[in-house]
C-alpha positions in Angstrom: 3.3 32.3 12.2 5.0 31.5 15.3 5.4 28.9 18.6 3.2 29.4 21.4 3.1 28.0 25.0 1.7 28.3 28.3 0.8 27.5 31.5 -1.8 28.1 34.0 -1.8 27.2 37.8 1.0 24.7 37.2 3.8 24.0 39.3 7.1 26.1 37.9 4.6 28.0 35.9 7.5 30.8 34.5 10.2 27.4 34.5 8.5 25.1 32.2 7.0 27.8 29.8 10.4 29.0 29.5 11.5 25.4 29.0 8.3 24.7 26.5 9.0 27.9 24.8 12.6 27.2 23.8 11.8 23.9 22.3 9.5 25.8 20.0 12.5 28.0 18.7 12.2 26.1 15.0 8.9 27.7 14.8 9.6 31.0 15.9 13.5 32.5 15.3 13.2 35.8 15.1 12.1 36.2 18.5 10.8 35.1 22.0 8.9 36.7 25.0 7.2 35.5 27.5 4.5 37.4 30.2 3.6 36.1 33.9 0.6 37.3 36.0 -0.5 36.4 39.4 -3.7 34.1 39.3 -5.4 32.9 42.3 -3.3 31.1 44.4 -1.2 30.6 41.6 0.0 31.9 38.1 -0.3 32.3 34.6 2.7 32.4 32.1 2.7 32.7 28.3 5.6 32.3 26.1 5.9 33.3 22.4 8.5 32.6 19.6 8.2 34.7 16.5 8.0 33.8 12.8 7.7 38.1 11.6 5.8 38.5 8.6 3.2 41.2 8.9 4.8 43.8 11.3 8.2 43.0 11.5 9.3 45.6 14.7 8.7 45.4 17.9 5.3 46.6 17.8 4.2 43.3 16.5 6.4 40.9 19.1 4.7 38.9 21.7 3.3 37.9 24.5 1.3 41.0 23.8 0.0 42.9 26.4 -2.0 46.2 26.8 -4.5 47.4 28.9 -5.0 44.4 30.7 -5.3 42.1 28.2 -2.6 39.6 27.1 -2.1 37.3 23.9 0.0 34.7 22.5 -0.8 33.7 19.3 0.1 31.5 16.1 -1.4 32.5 12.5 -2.4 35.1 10.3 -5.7 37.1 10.0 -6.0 37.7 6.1 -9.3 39.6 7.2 -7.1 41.8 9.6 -7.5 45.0 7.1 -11.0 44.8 7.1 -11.3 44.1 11.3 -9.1 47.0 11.8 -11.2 49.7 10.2 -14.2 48.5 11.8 -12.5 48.9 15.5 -10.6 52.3 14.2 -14.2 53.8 13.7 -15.5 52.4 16.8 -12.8 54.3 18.5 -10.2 52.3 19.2 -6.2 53.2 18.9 -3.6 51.2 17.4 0.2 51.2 18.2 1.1 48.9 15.5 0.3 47.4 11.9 0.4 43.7 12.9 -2.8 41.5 12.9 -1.9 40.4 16.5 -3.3 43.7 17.7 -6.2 43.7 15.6 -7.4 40.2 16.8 -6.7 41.4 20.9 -9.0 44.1 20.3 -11.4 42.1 18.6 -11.2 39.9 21.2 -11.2 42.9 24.1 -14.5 44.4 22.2 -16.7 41.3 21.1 -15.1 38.5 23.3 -15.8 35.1 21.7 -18.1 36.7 19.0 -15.3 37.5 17.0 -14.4 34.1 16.7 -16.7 33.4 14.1 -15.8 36.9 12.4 -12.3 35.8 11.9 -10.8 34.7 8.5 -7.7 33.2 8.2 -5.8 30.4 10.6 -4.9 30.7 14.3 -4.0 29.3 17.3 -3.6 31.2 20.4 -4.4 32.2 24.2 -5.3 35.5 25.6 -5.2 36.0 29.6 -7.8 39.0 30.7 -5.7 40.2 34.1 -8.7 42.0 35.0 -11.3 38.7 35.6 -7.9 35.9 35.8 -9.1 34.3 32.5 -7.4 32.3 30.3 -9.1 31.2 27.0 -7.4 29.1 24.5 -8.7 29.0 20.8 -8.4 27.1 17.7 -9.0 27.9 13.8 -12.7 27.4 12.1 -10.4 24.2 10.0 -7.6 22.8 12.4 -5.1 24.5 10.2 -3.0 25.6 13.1 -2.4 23.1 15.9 -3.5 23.8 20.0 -2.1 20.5 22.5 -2.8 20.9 25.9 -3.1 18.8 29.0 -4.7 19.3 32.5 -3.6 17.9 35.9 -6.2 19.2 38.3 -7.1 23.2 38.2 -3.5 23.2 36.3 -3.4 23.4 32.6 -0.5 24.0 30.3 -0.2 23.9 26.2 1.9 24.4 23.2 1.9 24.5 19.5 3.8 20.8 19.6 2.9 17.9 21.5 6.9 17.0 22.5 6.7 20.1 23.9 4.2 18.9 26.6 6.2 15.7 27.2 8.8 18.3 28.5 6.4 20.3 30.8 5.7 16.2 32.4 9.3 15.4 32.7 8.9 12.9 30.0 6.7 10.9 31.9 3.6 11.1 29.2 2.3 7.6 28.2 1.7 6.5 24.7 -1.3 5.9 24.4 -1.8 2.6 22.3 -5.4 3.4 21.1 -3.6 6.4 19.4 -1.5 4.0 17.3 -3.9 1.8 16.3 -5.8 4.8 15.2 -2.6 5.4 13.0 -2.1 1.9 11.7 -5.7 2.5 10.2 -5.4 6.0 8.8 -1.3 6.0 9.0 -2.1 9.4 10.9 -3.8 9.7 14.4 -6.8 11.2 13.5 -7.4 15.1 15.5 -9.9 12.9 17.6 -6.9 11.2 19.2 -3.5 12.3 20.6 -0.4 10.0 20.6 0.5 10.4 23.8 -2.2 9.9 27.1 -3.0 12.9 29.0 -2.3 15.3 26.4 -5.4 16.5 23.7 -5.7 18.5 20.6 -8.3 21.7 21.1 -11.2 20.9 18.6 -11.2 22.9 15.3 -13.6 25.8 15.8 -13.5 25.6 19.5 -12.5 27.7 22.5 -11.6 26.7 26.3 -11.4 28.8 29.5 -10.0 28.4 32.3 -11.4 30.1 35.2 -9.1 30.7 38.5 -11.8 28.9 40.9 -10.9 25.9 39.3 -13.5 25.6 36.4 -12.8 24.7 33.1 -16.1 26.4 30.1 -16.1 24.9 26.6 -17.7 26.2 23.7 -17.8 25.8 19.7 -17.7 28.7 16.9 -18.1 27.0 14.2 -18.9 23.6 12.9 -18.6 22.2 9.9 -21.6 20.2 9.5 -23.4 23.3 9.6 -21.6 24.7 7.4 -22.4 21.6 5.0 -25.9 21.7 5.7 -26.3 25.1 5.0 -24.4 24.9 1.8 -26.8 22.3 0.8 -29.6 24.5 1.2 -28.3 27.4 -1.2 -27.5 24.7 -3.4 -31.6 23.7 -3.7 -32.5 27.2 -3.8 -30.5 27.1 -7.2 -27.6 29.8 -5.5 -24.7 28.5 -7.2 -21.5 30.0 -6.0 -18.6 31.5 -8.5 -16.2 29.3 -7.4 -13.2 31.2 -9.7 -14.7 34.8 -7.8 -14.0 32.9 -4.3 -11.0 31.1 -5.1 -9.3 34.2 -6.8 -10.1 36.3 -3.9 -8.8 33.8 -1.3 -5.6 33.6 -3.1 -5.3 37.2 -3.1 -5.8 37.3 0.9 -3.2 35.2 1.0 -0.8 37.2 -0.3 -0.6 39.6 2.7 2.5 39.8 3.8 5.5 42.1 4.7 7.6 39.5 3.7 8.5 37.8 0.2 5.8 34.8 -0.5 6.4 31.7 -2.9 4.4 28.9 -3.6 4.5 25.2 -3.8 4.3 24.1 -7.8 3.6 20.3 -8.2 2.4 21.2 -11.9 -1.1 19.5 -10.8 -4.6 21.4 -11.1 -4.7 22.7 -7.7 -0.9 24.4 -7.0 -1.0 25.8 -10.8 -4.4 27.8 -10.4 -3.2 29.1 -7.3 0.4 29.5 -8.9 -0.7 31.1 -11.8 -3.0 33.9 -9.5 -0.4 34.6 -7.3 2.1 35.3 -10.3 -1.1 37.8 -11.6 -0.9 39.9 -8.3 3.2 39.3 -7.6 4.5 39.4 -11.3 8.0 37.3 -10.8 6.8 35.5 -7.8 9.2 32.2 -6.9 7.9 28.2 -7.0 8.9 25.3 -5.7 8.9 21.8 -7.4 10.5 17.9 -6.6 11.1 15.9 -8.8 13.0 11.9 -8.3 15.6 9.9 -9.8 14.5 8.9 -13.2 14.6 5.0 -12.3 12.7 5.7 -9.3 9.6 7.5 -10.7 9.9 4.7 -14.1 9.5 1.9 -11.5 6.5 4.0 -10.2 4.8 4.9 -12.9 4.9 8.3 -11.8 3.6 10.9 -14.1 6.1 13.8 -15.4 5.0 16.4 -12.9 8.3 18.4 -13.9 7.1 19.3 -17.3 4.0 20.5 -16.6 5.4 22.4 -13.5 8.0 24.3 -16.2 5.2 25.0 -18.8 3.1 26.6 -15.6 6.2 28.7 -14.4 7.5 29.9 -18.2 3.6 30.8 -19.2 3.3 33.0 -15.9 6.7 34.1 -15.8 7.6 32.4 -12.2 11.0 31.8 -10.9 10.9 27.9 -10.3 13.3 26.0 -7.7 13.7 22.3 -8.8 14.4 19.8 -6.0 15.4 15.8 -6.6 14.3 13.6 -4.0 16.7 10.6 -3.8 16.8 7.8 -1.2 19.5 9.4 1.0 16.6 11.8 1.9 15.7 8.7 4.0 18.7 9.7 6.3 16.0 12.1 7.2 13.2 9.3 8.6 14.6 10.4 12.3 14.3 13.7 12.3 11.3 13.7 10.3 9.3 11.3 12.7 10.6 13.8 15.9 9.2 17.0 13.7 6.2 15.3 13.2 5.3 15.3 16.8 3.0 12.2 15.8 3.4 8.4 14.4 2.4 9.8 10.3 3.1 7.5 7.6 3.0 9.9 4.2 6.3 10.5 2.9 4.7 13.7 1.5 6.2 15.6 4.2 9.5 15.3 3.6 8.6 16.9 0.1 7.4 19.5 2.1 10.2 19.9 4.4 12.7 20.3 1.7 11.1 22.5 -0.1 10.3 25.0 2.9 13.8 24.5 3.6 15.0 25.3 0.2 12.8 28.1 0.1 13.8 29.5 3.8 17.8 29.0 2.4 16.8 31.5 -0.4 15.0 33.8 2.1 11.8 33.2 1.9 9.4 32.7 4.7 6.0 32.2 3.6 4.8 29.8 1.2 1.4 29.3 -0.9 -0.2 25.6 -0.8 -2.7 23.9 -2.8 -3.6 22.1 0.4 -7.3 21.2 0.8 -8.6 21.5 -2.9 -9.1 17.7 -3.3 -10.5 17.0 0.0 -13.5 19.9 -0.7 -14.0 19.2 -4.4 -14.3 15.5 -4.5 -10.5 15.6 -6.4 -9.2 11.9 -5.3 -9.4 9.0 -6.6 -11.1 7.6 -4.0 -14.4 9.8 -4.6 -14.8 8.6 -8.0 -13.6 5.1 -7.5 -16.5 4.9 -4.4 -19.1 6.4 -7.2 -18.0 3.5 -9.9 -18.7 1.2 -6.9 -22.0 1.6 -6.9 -22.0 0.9 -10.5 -19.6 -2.3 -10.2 -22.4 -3.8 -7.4 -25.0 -3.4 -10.4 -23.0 -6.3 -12.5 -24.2 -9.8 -11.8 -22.2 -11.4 -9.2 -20.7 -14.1 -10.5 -19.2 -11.9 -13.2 -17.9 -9.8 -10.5 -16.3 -13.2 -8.2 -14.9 -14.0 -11.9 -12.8 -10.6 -12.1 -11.9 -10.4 -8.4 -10.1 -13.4 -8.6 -8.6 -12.5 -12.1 -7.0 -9.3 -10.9 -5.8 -11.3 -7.4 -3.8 -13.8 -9.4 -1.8 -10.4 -10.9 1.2 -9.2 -9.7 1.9 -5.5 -8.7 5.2 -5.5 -10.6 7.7 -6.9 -12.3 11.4 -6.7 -11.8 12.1 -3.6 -13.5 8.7 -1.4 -12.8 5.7 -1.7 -10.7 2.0 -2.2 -12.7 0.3 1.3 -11.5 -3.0 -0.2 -13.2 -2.7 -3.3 -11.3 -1.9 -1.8 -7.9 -5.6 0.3 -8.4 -7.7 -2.4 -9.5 -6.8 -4.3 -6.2 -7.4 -1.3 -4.5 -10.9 -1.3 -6.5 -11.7 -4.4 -5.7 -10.9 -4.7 -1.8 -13.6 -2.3 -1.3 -16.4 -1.9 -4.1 -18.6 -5.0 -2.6 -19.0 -3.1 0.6 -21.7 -0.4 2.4 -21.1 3.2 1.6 -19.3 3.8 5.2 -17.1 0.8 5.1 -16.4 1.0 1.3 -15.3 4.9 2.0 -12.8 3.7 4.7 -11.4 1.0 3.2 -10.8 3.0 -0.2 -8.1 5.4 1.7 -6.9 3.4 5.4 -4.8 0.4 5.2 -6.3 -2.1 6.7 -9.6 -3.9 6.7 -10.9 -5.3 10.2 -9.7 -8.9 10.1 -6.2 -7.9 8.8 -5.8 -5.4 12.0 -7.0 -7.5 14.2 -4.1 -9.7 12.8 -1.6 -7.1 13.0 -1.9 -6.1 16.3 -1.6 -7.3 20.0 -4.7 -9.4 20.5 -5.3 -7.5 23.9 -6.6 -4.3 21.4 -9.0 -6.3 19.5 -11.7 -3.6 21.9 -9.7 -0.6 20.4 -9.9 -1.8 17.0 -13.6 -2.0 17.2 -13.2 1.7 19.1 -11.7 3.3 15.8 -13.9 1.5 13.2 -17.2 3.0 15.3 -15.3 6.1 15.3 -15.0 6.5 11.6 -18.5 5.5 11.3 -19.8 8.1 13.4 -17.9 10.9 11.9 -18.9 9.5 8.7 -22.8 9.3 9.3 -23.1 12.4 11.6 -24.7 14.7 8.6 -28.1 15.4 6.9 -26.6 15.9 4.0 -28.2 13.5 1.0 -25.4 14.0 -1.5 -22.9 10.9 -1.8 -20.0 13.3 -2.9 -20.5 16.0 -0.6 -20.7 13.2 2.1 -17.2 12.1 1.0 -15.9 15.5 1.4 -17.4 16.6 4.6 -15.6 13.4 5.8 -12.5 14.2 4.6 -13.0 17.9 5.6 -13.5 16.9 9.6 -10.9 13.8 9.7 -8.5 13.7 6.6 -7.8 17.5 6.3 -6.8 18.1 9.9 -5.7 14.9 10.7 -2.7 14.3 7.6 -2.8 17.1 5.4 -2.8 20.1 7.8 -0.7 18.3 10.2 2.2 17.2 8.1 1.8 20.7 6.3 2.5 22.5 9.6 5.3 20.4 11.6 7.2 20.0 8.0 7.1 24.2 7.1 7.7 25.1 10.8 10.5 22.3 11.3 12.2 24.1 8.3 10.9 27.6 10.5 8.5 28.2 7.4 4.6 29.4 7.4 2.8 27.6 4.7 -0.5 29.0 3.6 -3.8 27.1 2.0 -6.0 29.5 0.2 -8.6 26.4 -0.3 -8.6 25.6 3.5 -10.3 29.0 3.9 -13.8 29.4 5.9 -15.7 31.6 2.2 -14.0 28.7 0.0 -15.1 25.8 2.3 -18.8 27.8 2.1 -18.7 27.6 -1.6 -17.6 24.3 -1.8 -20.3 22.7 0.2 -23.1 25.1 -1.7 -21.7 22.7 -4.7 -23.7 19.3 -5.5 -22.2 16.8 -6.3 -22.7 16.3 -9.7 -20.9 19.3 -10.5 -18.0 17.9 -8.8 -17.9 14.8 -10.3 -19.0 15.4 -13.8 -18.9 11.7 -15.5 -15.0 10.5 -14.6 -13.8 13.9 -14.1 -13.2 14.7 -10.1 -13.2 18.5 -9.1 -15.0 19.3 -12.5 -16.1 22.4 -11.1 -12.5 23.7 -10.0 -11.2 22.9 -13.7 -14.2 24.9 -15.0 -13.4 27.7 -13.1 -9.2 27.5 -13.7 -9.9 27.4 -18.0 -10.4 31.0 -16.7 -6.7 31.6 -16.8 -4.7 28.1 -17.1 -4.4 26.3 -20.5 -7.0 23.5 -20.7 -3.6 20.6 -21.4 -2.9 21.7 -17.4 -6.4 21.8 -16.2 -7.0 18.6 -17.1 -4.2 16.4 -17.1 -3.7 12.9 -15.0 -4.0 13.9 -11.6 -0.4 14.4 -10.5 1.0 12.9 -7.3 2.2 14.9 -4.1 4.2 11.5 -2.6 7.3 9.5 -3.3 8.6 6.4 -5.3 7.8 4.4 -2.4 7.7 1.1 -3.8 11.4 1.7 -5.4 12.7 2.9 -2.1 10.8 0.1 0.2 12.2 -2.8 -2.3 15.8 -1.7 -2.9 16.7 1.1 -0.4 14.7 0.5 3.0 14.9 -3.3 2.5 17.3 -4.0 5.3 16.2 -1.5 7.9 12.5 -3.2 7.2 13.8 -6.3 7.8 15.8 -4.9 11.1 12.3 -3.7 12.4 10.2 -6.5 11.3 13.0 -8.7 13.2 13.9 -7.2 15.9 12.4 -3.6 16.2 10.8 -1.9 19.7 7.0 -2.5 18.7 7.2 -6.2 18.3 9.4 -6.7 20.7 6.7 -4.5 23.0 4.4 -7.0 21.7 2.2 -4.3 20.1 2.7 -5.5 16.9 2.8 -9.3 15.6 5.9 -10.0 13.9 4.3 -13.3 11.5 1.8 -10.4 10.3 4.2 -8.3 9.4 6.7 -10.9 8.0 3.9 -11.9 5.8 3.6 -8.6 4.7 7.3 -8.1 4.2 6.9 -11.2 1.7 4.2 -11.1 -0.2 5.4 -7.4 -1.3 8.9 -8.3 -2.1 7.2 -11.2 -4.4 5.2 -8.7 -6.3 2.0 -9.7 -5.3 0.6 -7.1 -3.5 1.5 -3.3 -2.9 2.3 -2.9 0.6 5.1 -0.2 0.7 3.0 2.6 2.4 1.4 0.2 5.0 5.4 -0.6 5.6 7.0 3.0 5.5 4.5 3.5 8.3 5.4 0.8 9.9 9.0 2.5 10.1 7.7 5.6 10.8 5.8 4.4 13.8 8.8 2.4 15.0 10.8 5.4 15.0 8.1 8.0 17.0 7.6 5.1 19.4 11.2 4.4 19.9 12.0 8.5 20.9 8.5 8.0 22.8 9.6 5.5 25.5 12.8 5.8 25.8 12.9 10.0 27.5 11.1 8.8 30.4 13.2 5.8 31.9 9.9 3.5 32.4 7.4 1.3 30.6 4.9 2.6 28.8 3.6 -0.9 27.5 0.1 -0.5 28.2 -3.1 -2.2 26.9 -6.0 0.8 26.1 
C-alpha cells in the first residue's frame, strides 16, 4: 500500500512529481523514489512513497525498474504466490519476494492480459522504455483510487486528487455538477470528480499513453458481466459455497510481512471475518468505537460494544476500545482535506481513529468488513424497497391515511430521538414510487423538487444531469432479479463511490492499508451467482452470509439487529454542531457563492431542531461540503463560481 504519482510530457515533469510525491508522504512513510526517462520530445517521471508490508528491504522499494520496464504501484496482489510460480516455471528470475515484481513481470510477459488474472487491489503505472509507453491501471472494484488530468499530449496523476491541484498551481476549478452530485449521494459518485479537469480511471480499466501524442483506452473487467454471468450459474442450479469463498478470501488476506488487525463493529460482517482471521492468527488484535452513553441513548443506537467483547473473548482477540465524543469534531478540517472530496458520512472519522490507534500500536494493515452489505442485499434499504412493493398492494386511501399519520410524528423528543419514527418517514418518502426512483430515494437525500430548492436555480440542467445518471447506472443490466439489481447498483456507484473512498483517504491519512476480503473479484462472482431470494429470505437481509457464518459464530451474533458503522449524529447536530450550523447556514462560502439557497437551508435547520423531521446527515454534509469548498477556492487566488 503506498502513494503513487506521475507525469508524462508535462512541463517540469521531474519538479512537480517530486512536488506530487511529497504530498503523498501520509500514504507512504517508509520510503520514496522516483525514476525519469526521456520520451519523445519530452519526459516521463514516476514517483513512489512506500507503505512496506510484503518485502520490507530494498528489493521491494519503488519506482521499480529492470530490464526496461518501470512500475509505480499502490496495492497488494493476494494471488502474487500463485503468479509467481507460474512465471518461475516459465523461466523467469526473481530478485526479490515482494508482489511488486511479480505483477511487472506479469505485466512484461502477458501485457494487459494479466489484468484480468490479477486478484487483489491496485493502482499503478508501468513505463515500457523500450516502445515510450505509459499505461495506467485500476483494480477489477475501484478499491484503490487512480486521478489523473490531461493538458494536451501532457498527462500527469496521483493517488489523491489535492495532489493534482498542486501539479496546476492551484488553479483547478470546482466543478459544481460535482457537488450537486454530492448533495444527492453526500459522496461524488466515481463518475464525477470534484474538481474540473481532473478524472478518476474507471474501475477495471487501463489507459496508455503513447509518445506521438495518442491516448488507447480499454476495460478488463466489467461488472455487469460479471452479474450476468453469475445469473446464469445461478439457473443452471450452480450454487456457490459462499462460507468456502469467503473463508478463503479472508485467508488471502492475511498475507503479509507485517502484523494485521481488523476492524470489530460486533456486527455480522466484521465478526465472521474477525473470527476467521483469529482461526489462522490465533491472538490477532481488533478494533472497536464505541460513544458517550447519552449520545448513543438519544440515538437509539444499539450496544455494538457487547457484542464486539463476546466476539473477541470467544476467539481469543486482543480488542482496542475507542470512544468517539464530540471533540472528535475538532477533526471536521482535517477530515474534509484527507478526504480529497466533499463526503458527508461521519463513518470515516471512525475509520481514521481506529487506523490511527492501530498504527500508534504498530500496526499497519487492517481487515474490513467493507462491501458485505452492498453484495448481499444487507441494508435496510434492500428490504425496505422489497416491502414497497407490498405496501403499493394496500388500497390507497389506507395508505394516504398512514402517510399523513406518521408525517404529523415527530423524530424526537427532548431527551432521545424516535429511531422507529425516523424509518417510517424514510419508508414512506419513497415506497409510492417506480423501482429506480424508489431505490434512489431510499439511500440519497434529496428528492427532485427539494434539490431543485436547495440549490442555485442556474443548476436546475445539472440536477436533471445526475437524476438521468443514476437511472442509467441503475437500468444498464439484463439481470431480472430485483435484489441482485439493488446490489449491482450499489456494487458500480455506492461501493466505489462512499465506502471504498472514505475507507482509503481515512486508513492512508492515518498511513494505514485497510483490506476488504468481501470486495474481492471470487467473492463478488459468488455473490452475483446468488438469487435473490436466498439473500433476502422473508425480513432477513444477507440470509445467505448468516447461513454460511452459523459455521463458526454463535447464532445470538449472526443474527442480531443490524449494527451501525456511523455516529450519534442527531446528538452532535442538535447540541454540539448547533452554532457552527448556524454560522454556515448564515454566513458560510456556499451561500454566499450563491450555490446554495440559504431559506432552504434555514428551513431545514428549523424543522430539525423542532423534531419534526431528521435532517442531521443532510446537514453534517452540508458542513462537510462547506469545509472542502472553502480549502477548494481559496489556494488559487481566483473565482471559481461557475455555473455547469
Amino acid at each position: 500500500m503506498c502513494g503513487i504519482a506521475g507525469t508524462y510530457r508535462w512541463p517540469d515533469g521531474k519538479l512537480v512529481t517530486d512536488r506530487l510525491t511529497e504530498s503523498l508522504a501520509h500514504r507512504g512513510p517508509d520510503g520514496a523514489g522516483r525514476y525519469g526517462h526521456p520520451v519523445g520530445d519530452g519526459e516521463v517521471q514516476l514517483g513512489h512513497r512506500r507503505l512496506s508490508i510484503i518485502d520490507l528491504s530494498e528489493t521491494g522499494a519503488q519506482p521499480m525498474v529492470k530490464d526496461g520496464l518501470a512500475l509505480t504501484y499502490n496495492g497488494e496482489l493476494y494471488n502474487a504466490p500463485e503468479l509467481r510460480a507460474e512465471l518461475e516455471a516459465a523461466g523467469v528470475r526473481f530478485r526479490g519476494t515482494s508482489d511488486t515484481e511479480v505483477l511487472l513481470e506479469a505485466w512484461r510477459r502477458w501485457g494487459t492480459d494479466c489484468l484480468p488474472r490479477l486478484r487483489g487491489m491496485f493502482a499503478f503505472g508501468v513505463f515500457d522504455e523500450r516502445t515510450g509507453e505509459l499505461v495506467l491501471v485500476r483494480d477489477q472494484l475501484g478499491i484503490k483510487p487512480l486521478f489523473l488530468l490531461r493538458r494536451g499530449e501532457g498527462l500527469v496523476f496521483a493517488s489523491e486528487l489535492k495532489a493534482l491541484a498542486l501539479a496546476t498551481g492551484g488553479r483547478l476549478e470546482v466543478d459544481h455538477a460535482a457537488l450537486v452530485a454530492s448533495l444527492l449521494y453526500y459522496w461524488v459518485p466515481d463518475s464525477r470528480c470534484a474538481l474540473r479537469e481532473a478524472e478518476k480511471l474507471p474501475p477495471g480499466s487501463w489507459l496508455r499513453c503513447r509518445p506521438d501524442g495518442r491516448v488507447e483506452r480499454g476495460r478488463f473487467w466489467n461488472l455487469k458481466d460479471v452479474a450476468a454471468e453469475g445469473r446464469e450459474r445461478a439457473r443452471g442450479g450452480e450454487l456457490p459455497d459462499i462460507a468456502a469463498v469467503v473463508e478463503e478470501s479472508t485467508r488471502s488476506h492475511l498475507l503479509a510481512d507485517v502484523p494485521v488487525a481488523t476492524f470489530l463493529s460486533g456486527g455480522l460482517d466484521s465478526s465472521y471475518l474477525t473470527a476467521l482471521a483469529a482461526r489462522e492468527q490465533p491472538g490477532i488484535s481488533a478494533y472497536t468505537i464505541g460513544f458517550r452513553a447519552e449520545d448513543a441513548k438519544f440515538e437509539a443506537m444499539p450496544d455494538d460494544l457487547r457484542y464486539a467483547r463476546q466476539v473477541a473473548e470467544r476467539f481469543g482477540v486482543d480488542l482496542h476500545e475507542i470512544e468517539i465524543a464530540p471533540n472528535v469534531l475538532d477533526l471536521l478540517p482535517q477530515m474534509t482535506y484527507s478526504l480529497d472530496e466533499p463526503i458527508g458520512d461521519p463513518a470515516a472519522i471512525n475509520t481514521f481513529l481506529i487506523c490511527t490507534a492501530a498504527r500508534e500500536a504498530g500496526v499497519k494493515v487492517m481487515l474490513s468488513g467493507m462491501g458485505a452489505d452492498e453484495l448481499f442485499a444487507g441494508y435496510r434499504k434492500h428490504l425496505a424497497n422489497l416491502l414497497a412493493l407490498r405496501y403499493q398492494r394496500v388500497p390507497r386511501p389506507l395508505r394516504r391515511g398512514a402517510s399523513a399519520v406518521v408525517d404529523r410524528l415527530p423524530v424526537a423528543t427532548s431527551r432521545r430521538g424516535l429511531r422507529s419514527v425516523r424509518f417510517a418517514k424514510r419508508f414512506l418518502s419513497f415506497a409510492d414510487l417506480p423501482e429506480e426512483t424508489a431505490f434512489r430515494r431510499s439511500y440519497t437525500m434529496y428528492d427532485q423538487d427539494d434539490l431543485l430548492a436547495l440549490v442555485d436555480p442556474d443548476l436546475a440542467g445539472t440536477v436533471d444531469d445526475v437524476l438521468t445518471e443514476h437511472a442509467d447506472v441503475y437500468q444498464d443490466n439484463e439481470l431480472d432479479d430485483f435484489v441482485n439489481r439493488m446490489c449491482l447498483a450499489d456494487a458500480r456507484m455506492f461501493l466505489p463511490g462512499l465506502n471504498l473512498t472514505y475507507t482509503d483517504r481515512s486508513s492512508m491519512a492515518a498511513s494505514t492499508e485497510v483490506r476488504v476480503p468481501y470486495v474481492d473479484v471470487e467473492v463478488v462472482k459468488a455473490a452475483f451467482a446468488v438469487p435473490g431470494d436466498l439473500k433476502i429470505a422473508g425480513r432477513q437481509g444477507k440470509a445467505v452470509l448468516k447461513e454460511a457464518a452459523t459455521s463458526i459464530l454463535p447464532r445470538e451474533i449472526v443474527y442480531r439487529p443490524k449494527g451501525l458503522f456511523s455516529a450519534p449524529l442527531r446528538a452532535w447536530m442538535s447540541r454540539d454542531l448547533a452554532p457552527l450550523v448556524r454560522e454556515v447556514v448564515n454566513d458560510g462560502e456556499l451561500v454566499r457563492s450563491g450555490f446554495l439557497r440559504r431559506d432552504a437551508l434555514a428551513r431545514m435547520v428549523a424543522e430539525d431542531a423542532a423534531g419534526q423531521q431528521d435532517f442531521s446527515k443532510h446537514l453534517w454534509h452540508v458542513l462537510t461540503l462547506e469545509y472542502w469548498y472553502r480549502d477548494a477556492t481559496s489556494g488559487s487566488g481566483q473565482s471559481t463560481r461557475q455555473t455547469a
